[in-house]
N, C-alpha and C positions, 0 to 999 in steps of 0.2 A: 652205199645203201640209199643213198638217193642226194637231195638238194639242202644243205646247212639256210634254213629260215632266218632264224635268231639264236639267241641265249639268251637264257637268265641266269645272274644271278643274286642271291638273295645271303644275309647276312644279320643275325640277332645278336647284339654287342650289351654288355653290362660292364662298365667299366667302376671303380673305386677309388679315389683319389684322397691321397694325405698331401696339405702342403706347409714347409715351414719359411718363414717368412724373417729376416734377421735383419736391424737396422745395421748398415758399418759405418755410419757418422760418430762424431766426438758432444754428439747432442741428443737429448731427445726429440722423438720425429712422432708426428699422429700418418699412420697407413692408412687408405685404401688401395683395394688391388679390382682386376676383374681379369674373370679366365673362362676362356670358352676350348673344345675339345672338340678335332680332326677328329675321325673314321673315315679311310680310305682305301679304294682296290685301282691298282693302275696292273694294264694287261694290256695282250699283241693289237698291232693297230691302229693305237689310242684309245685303247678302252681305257674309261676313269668311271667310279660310281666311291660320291664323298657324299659325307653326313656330317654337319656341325651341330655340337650341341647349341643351348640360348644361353647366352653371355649369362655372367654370375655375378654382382657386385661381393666382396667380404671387405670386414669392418665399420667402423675406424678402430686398430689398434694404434694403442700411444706405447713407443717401442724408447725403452731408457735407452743410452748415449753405448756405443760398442766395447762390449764384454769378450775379452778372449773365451773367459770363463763360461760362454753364452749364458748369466746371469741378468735377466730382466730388458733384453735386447734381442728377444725374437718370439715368437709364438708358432704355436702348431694349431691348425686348424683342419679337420678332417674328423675321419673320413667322411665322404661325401661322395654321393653315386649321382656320376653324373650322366652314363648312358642307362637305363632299367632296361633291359631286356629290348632293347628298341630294335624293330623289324623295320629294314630296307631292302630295295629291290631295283633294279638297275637292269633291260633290256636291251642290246645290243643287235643287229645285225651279224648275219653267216658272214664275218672275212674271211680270206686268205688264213690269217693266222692262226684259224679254231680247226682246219683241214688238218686230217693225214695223222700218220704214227707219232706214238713219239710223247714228250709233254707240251703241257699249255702251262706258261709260271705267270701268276699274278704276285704281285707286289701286294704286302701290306702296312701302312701307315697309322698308329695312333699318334696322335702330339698333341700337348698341352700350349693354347699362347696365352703369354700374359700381357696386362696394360698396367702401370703403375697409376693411380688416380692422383692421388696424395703423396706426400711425401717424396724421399730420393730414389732417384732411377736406376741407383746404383745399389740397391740394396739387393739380398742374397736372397733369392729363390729357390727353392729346395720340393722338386716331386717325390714322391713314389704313390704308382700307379697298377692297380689289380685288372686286367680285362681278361674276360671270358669270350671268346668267339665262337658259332656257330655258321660254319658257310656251306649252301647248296649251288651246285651249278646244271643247268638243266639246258641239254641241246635239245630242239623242236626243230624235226625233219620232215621233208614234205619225199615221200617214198617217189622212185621213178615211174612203178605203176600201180596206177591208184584203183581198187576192188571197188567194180562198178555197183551201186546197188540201187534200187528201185524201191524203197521205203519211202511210204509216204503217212499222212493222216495221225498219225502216233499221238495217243490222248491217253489223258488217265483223269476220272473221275472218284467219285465216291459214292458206294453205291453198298447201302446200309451200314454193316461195319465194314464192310469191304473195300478194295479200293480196284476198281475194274481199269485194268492195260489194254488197250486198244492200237491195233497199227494195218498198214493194208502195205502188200505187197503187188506191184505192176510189173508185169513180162516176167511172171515166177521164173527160176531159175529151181529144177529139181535136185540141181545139188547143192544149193543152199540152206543152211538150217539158220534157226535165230531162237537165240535164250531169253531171257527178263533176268536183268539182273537190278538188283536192289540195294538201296543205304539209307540208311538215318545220318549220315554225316556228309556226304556228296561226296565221298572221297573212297573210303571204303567200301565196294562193291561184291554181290552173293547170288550165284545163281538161284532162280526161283523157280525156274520149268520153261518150257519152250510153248504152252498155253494150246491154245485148241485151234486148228485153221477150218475158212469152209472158203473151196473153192467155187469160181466163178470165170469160165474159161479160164485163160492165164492170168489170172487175176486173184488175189488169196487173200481174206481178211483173217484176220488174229485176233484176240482176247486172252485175256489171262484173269484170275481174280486172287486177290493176292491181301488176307487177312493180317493186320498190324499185331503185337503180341496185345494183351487184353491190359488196356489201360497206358497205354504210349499214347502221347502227348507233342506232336511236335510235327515236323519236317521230313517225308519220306521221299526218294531219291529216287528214279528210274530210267535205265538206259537200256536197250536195245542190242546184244551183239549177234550179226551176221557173221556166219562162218562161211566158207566155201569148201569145197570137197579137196583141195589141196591143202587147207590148214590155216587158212590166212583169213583176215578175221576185222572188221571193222566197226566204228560204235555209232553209234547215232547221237545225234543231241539228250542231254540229260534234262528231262523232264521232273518239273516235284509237285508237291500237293502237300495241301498241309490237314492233319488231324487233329482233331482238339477230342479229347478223354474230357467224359461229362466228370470225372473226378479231376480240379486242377486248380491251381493259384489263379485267385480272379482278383484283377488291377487295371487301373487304367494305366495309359501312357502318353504323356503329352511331354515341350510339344512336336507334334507330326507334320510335318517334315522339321527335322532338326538340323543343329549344328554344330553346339559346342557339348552335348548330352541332354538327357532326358529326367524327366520327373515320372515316379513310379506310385501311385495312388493305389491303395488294397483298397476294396471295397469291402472288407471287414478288415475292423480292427484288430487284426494280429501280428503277435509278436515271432521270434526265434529268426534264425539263421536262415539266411538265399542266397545261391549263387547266380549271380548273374553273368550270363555269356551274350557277347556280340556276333553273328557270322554274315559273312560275305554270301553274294548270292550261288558261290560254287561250293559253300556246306565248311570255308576255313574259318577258326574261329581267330578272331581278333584282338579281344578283349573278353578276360572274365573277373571276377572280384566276389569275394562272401563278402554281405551286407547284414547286420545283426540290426533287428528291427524290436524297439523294444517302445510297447505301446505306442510310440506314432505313426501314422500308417500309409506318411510319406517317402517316400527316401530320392534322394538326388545322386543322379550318375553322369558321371565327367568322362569324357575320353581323355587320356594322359597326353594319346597324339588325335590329333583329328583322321579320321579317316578319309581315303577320297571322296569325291562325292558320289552317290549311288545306292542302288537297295539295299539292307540289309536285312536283319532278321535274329529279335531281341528273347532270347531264350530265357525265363526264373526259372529254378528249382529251389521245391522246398526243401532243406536236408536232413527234414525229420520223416517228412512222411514219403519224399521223393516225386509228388505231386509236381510235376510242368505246366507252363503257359509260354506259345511263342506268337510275339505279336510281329507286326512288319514295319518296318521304318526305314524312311526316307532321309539320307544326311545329305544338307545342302553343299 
């Protein structure tokens, strides 16, 4: 089908962990322990994509002198989550080994290491350990022949409540057609009409105008598909604009350009429930969190992981009246 680019793939781990800890000396012993936690894919070629969690100190326990009876000579400490939901993503090169019929086996890895801090080295270590995995893998082909097109100029503004699609066609082709397709999320896309052309010798401009539902609030999505009279079909770059509904959560947010999260200022003082969403500049959402706001009309927001660095785009809802505001932010 044509040339293997790359792969991705991607992995959202939650892992749970109970551990018991047993002194087996003829004394009492004060513990500390520290445990950090593998996630890993080994696959054809040398493919590796690991994730450790941040090191954890526990204790001091003071463990009495060893009990057959395990009477006052060990403790259970747990549960304790040490992966949440953590998203990773690992890119790789088209080898050899992602070619042809047949399967591709990845290997998977969780393990727990210990370090003993305190006390004997030889004391008894005891896991059990709950993971959840979620894994996607996605091949990116570059096709052997690539559908020439002559799109150019592609705008979208805003133009009353409307939002006008703009695009010009060079060296028309009369058996090409082209759609507007549309999203509030970058991801999920809906045809909206093929828009009105005026031509200009072989040369054809486009418009389309393309009304938001009444009272959306946010981030709308637009891309271009050419068809060809064989069936074959190509997108354009995805173009957005942003809409702000005169009905909508009004706050500030500082500060801008951030790093470790953001400060959320209402410019009235009110109370109830918001959910806050983070997305990426392709409409994925990153981070979300309900925030209960009860008369002070700050609130503080952490990333759990840092993001890379790059635009983003910070969505509140209110979830009484459903009211949005999306501001744009810059993490260093």
């Amino acid at each position: 089908m044509g040339v293997l680019t790359c792969l991705r793939l991607s992995d959202t781990i939650t892992t749970v962990v109970n551990y018991n800890l047993e002194n087996n000396l003829d004394s009492t012993e004060d513990y500390n322990f520290e445990t950090y936690r593998r996630s890993q894919f080994t696959g054809p070629n040398g493919f590796l994509s690991s994730v450790v969690s941040a090191p954890k100190d526990y204790g001091p326990y003071t463990l009495g002198p060893y009990d057959s009876s395990g009477t006052g000579d060990q403790v259970d400490v747990g549960p304790d989550t040490v992966f949440n939901q953590n998203a990773y993503t690992k890119y790789v090169s088209g080898s050899p080994g992602f070619y042809g019929t047949g399967t591709v086996n990845f290997n998977y890895l969780t393990t727990s290491t210990f370090t003993i801090l305190t006390g004997s080295d030889n004391a008894i270590i005891k896991l059990r350990a709950y993971t959840r995995l979620g894994v996607n893998l996605v091949y990116y082909w570059c096709p052997f022949s690539v559908l020439e097109t002559h799109l150019t100029n592609f705008t979208i503004s805003i133009l009353g409540n409307s939002i006008l699609v703009q695009w010009q066609i060079n060296d028309l082709q009369s058996s090409n057609t082209y759609e507007v397709e549309s999203s509030t999320d970058g991801k999920v896309f809906q045809n909206i009409g093929e828009g009105k052309s005026t031509l200009s010798g072989n040369n054809a401009s486009y418009q389309l105008l393309y009304t938001p539902p009444q009272g959306y609030n946010g981030y709308v999505f637009f891309r271009i598909k050419q068809i060809s009279n064989s069936g074959s079909f190509i997108y354009s770059a995805i173009n957005s604009i942003l809409v702000k509904s005169t009905d909508q959560v009004s706050y500030h947010l500082f500060p801008n350009p951030s790093v470790t999260g953001v400060q959320l200022q209402f410019l009235n003082n009110v109370g109830g429930v918001y959910f806050v969403e983070l997305y990426n500049e392709v409409g994925r959402a990153i981070f979300g969190k309900n925030y209960n706001i009860d008369g002070n009309a700050t609130i503080s927001i952490q990333w759990p992981v840092k993001p890379p660095a790059g635009v983003y785009y910070l969505r509140i809802r209110d979830l009484e009246t459903n009211l949005t505001q999306v501001e744009r932010v810059s993490i260093l």
